[in-house]
C-alpha positions as a Python dict, from the first residue, in 0.01 Angstrom:
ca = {
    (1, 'X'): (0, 0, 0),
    (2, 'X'): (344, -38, 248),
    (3, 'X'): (545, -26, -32),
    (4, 'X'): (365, 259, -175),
    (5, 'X'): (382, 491, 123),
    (6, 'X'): (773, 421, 192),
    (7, 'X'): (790, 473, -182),
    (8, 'X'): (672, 853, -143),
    (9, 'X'): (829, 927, 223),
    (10, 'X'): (1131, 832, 66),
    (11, 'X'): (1157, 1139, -83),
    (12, 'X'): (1045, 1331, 228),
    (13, 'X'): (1251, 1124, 480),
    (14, 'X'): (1535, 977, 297),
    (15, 'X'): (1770, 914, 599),
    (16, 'X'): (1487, 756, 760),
    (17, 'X'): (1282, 544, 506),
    (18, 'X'): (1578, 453, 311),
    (19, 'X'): (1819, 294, 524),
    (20, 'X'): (1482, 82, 645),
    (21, 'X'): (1408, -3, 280),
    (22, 'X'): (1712, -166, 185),
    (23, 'X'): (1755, -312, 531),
    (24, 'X'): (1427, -479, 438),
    (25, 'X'): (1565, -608, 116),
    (26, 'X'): (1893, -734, 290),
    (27, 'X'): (1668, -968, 464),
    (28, 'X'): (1473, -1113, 240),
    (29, 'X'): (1748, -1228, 20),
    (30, 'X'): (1896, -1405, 325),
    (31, 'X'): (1587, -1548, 382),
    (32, 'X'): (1514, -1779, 32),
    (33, 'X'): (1206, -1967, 156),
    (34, 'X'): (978, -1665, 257),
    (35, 'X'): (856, -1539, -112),
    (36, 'X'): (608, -1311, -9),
    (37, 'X'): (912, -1113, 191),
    (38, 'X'): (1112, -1054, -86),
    (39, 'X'): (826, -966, -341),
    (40, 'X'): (702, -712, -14),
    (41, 'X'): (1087, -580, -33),
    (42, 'X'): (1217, -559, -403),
    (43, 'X'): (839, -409, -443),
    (44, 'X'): (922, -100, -154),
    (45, 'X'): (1338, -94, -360),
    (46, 'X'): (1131, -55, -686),
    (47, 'X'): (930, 259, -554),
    (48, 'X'): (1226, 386, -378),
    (49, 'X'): (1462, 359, -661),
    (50, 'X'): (1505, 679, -776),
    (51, 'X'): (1522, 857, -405),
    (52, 'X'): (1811, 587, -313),
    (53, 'X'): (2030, 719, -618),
    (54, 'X'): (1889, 1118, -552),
    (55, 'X'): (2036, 1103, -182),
    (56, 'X'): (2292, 841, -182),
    (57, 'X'): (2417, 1026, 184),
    (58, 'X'): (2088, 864, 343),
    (59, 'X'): (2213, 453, 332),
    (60, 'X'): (2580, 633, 334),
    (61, 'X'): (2609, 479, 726),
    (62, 'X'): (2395, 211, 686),
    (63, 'X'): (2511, -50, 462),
    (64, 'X'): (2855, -196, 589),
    (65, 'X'): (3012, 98, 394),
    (66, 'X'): (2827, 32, 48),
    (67, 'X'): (2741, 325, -117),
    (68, 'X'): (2386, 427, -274),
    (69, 'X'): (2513, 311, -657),
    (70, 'X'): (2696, -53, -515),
    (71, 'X'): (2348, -149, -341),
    (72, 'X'): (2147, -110, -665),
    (73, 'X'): (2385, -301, -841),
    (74, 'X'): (2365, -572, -531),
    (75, 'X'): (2054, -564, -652),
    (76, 'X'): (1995, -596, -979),
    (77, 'X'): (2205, -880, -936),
    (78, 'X'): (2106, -1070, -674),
    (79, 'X'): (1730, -1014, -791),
    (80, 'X'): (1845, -1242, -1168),
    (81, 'X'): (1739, -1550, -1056),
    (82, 'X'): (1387, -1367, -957),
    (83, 'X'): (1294, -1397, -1368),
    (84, 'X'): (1115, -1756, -1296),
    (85, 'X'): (820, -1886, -1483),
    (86, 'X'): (706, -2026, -1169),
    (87, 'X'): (658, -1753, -972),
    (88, 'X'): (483, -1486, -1159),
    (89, 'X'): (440, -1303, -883),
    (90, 'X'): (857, -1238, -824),
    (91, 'X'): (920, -1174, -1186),
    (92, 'X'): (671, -909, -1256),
    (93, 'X'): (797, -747, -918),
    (94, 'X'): (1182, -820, -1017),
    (95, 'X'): (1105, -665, -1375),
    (96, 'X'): (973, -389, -1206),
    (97, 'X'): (1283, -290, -1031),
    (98, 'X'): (1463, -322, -1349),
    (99, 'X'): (1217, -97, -1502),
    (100, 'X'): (1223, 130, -1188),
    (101, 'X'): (1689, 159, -1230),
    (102, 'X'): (1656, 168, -1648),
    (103, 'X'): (1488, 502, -1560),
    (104, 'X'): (1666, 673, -1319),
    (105, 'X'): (1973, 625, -1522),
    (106, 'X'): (2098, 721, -1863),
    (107, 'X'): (2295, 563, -2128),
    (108, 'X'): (2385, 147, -2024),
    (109, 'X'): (2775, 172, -2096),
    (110, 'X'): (3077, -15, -2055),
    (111, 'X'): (3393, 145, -2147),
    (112, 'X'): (3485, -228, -2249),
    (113, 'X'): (3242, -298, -2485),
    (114, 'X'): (3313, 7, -2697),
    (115, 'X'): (3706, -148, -2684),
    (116, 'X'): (3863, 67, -2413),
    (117, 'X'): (3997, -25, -2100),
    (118, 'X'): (3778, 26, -1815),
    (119, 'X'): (3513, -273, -1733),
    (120, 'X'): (3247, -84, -1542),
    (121, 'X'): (2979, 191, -1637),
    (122, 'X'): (3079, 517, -1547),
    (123, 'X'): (2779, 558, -1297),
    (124, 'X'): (2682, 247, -1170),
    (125, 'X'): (2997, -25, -1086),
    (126, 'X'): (2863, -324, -1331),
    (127, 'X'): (2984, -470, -1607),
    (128, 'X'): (2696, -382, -1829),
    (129, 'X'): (2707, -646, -2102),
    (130, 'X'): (2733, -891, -1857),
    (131, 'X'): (2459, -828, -1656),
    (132, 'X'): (2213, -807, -1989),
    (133, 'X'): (2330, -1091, -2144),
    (134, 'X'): (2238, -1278, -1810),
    (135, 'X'): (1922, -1130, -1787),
    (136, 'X'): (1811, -1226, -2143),
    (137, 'X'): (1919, -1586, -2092),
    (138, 'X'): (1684, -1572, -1808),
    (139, 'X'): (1413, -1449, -1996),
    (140, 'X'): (1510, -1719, -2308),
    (141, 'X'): (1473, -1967, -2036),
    (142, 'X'): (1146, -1854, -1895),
    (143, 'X'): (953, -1830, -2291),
    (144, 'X'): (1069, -2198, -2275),
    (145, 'X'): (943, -2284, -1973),
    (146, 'X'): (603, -2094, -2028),
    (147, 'X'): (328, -2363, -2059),
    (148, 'X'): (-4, -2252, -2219),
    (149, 'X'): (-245, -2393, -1988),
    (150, 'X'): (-44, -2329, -1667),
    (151, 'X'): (34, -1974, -1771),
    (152, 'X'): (-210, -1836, -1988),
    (153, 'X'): (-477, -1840, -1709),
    (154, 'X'): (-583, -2212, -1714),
    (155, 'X'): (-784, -2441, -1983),
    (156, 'X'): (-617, -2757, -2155),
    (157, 'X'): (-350, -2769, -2404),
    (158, 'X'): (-495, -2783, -2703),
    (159, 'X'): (-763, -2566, -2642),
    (160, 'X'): (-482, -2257, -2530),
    (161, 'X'): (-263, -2363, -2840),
    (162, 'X'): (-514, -2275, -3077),
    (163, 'X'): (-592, -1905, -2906),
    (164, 'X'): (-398, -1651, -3096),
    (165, 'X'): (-525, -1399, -2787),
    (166, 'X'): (-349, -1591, -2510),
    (167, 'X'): (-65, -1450, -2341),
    (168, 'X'): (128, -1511, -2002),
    (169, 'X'): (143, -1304, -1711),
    (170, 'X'): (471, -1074, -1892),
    (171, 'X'): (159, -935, -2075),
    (172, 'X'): (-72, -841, -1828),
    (173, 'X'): (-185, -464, -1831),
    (174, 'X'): (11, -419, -1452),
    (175, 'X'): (300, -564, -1587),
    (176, 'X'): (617, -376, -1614),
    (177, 'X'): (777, -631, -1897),
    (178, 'X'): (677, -433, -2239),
    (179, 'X'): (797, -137, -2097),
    (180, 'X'): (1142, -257, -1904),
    (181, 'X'): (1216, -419, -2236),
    (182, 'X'): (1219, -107, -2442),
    (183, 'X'): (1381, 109, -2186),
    (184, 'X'): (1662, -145, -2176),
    (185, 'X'): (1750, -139, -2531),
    (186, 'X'): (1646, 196, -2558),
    (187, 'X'): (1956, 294, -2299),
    (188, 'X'): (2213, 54, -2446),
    (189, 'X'): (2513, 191, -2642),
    (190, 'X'): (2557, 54, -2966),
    (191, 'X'): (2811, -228, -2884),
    (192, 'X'): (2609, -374, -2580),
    (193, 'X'): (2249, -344, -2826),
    (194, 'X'): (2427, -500, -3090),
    (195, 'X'): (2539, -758, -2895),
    (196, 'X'): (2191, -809, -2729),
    (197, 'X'): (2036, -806, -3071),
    (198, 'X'): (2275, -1086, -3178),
    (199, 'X'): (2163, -1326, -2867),
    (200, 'X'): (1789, -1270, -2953),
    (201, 'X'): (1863, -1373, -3294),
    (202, 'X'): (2031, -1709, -3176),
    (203, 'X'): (1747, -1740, -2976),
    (204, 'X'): (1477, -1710, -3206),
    (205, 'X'): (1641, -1939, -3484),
    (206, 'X'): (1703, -2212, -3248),
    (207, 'X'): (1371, -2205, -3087),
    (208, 'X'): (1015, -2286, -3183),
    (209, 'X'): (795, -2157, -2924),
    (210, 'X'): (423, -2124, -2996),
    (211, 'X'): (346, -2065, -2631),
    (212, 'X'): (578, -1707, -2637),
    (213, 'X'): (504, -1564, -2948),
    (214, 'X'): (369, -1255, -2781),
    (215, 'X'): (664, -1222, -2567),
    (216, 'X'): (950, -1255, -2815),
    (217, 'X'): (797, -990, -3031),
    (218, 'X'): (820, -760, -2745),
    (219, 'X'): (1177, -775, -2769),
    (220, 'X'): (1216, -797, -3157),
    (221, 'X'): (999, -464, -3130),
    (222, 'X'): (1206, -302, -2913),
    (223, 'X'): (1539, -390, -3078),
    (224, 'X'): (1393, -279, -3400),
    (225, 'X'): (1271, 52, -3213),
    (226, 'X'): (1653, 83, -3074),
    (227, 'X'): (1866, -21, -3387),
    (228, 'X'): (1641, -96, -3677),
    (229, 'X'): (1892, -144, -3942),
    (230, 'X'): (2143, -381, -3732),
    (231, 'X'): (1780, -548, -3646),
    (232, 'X'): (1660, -590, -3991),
    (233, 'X'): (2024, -742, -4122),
    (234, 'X'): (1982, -987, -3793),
    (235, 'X'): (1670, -1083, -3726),
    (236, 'X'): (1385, -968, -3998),
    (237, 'X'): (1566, -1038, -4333),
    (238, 'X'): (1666, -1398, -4201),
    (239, 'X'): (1351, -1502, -4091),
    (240, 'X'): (1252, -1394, -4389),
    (241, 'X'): (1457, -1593, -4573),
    (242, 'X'): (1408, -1940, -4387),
    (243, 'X'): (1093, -1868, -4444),
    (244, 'X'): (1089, -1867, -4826),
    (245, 'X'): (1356, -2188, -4764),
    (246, 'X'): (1051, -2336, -4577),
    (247, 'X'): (754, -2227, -4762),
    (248, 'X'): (991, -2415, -5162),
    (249, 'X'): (1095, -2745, -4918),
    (250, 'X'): (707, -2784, -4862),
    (251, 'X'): (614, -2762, -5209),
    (252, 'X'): (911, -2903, -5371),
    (253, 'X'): (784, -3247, -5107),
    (254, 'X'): (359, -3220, -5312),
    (255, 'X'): (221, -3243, -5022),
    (256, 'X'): (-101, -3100, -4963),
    (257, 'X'): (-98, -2987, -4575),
    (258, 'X'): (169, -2894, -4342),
    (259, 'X'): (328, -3101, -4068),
    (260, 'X'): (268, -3039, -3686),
    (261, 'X'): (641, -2924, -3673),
    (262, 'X'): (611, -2736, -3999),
    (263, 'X'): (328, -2541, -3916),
    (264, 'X'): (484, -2476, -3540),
    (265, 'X'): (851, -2335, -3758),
    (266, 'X'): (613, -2150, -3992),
    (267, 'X'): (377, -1975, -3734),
    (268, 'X'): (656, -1895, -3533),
    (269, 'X'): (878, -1717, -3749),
    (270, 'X'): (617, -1556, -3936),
    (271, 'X'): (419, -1384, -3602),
    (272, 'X'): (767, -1313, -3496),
    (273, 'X'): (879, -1110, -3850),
    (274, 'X'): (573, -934, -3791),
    (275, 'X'): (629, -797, -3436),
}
């Protein structure tokens, strides 16, 4: 509810809410052991987001000469190692922010990536590819560290494993992953989404994950949604093809029923095709 109301009187007060708002957030990064502060804080950043880049004259004395664009990038990068399996609770929030920036921006550009000379958007000073590659090594790392009964709302092992329905907290109705995923590779340029689509593929070929099924196809959707011909060369049309390789080793071998492993390889490139 705190975050909400600074969230709206940011627009009404910006020279007053604003300078308190990142302030806030200044804080709570410095101080690593008190969670709930920095959820409380990225959450009021998140809802200010777009009034911190409308008046950027409001933090303009207030921030050890930073302006309005070099404190979002302070924090989209300090917030990274917020993506944590762990703590659902500072992901979803984290994501949010993301989610909050991705639209109060337009295209996600480096001059660099397209082969030129400069090394930072045009709007915001980050190295774009940089910062999404991180990101999505994050979220790699977090699918692997998803456990079914820990995540997926309790229950044992087995039992989780064999529900098709369960998902983790990235796909809970409040959660801001589904749609901070498309809006990311909705706003790449061509060179940074084709580079993104290339680290999801070396993801999903060198992973068998039955516990983030859900998840991955989130972001094989959106890729597909953002470049569906570089994604179908990449992605689909491999998969498809182990699969075929898979489905001739297993009857070339006579045997009757699939291993644990072969199912797991199966399953998971086939629901992940099909996203």
């Amino acid at each position: 509810a705190a975050a909400s109301a600074l969230g709206l009187l940011a627009y009404v007060e910006p020279e007053t809410v604003l300078p308190l708002v990142v302030q806030r957030f200044d804080e709570a990064l410095q101080t690593c052991t008190a969670t709930h502060q920095l959820v409380a804080a990225v959450d009021a950043l998140a809802l200010s987001m777009r009034a911190l880049l409308l008046h950027p004259e409001a933090v303009a004395g207030s921030t050890g000469g930073m302006s309005s664009a070099e404190v979002v990038v302070q924090a989209l990068v300090a917030t990274l190692p917020g993506i944590d399996a762990n703590d659902p609770p500072k992901t979803m929030v984290t994501l949010k922010l993301y989610n909050s920036v991705l639209s109060s921006i337009g295209e996600i550009s480096d001059e660099a990536a397209e082969g030129k000379s400069a090394v930072v958007s045009t709007y915001l000073p980050i190295v774009w590819i940089e910062w999404v590659n991180e990101l999505l090594q994050r979220l790699f790392l977090l699918f692997s560290n998803l456990d079914p009964a820990a995540c997926r709302g309790g229950g044992d092992s087995a039992s989780s494993a064999n529900n098709d329905m369960d998902v983790s907290f990235l796909m809970y109705g409040c959660s801001a992953y589904r749609p901070c995923m498309e809006l990311l590779f909705a706003r790449m340029s061509p060179a940074i989404c084709s580079h993104a689509i290339r680290q999801l593929a070396k993801f999903i070929f060198s992973s068998t994950l039955s516990g983030a099924v859900s998840e991955v196809c989130v972001l094989v959707s959106a890729a597909a949604w953002a470049d569906p011909a570089f994604t179908m060369t990449t992605i689909i049309v491999p998969i498809a093809e182990k699969i075929l390789a898979e489905a001739a080793a297993i009857q070339s071998s006579g045997s009757r029923s699939l291993s644990t492993n072969q199912e797991a390889t199966m399953k998971w490139m086939i629901c992940t095709m099909t996203a």
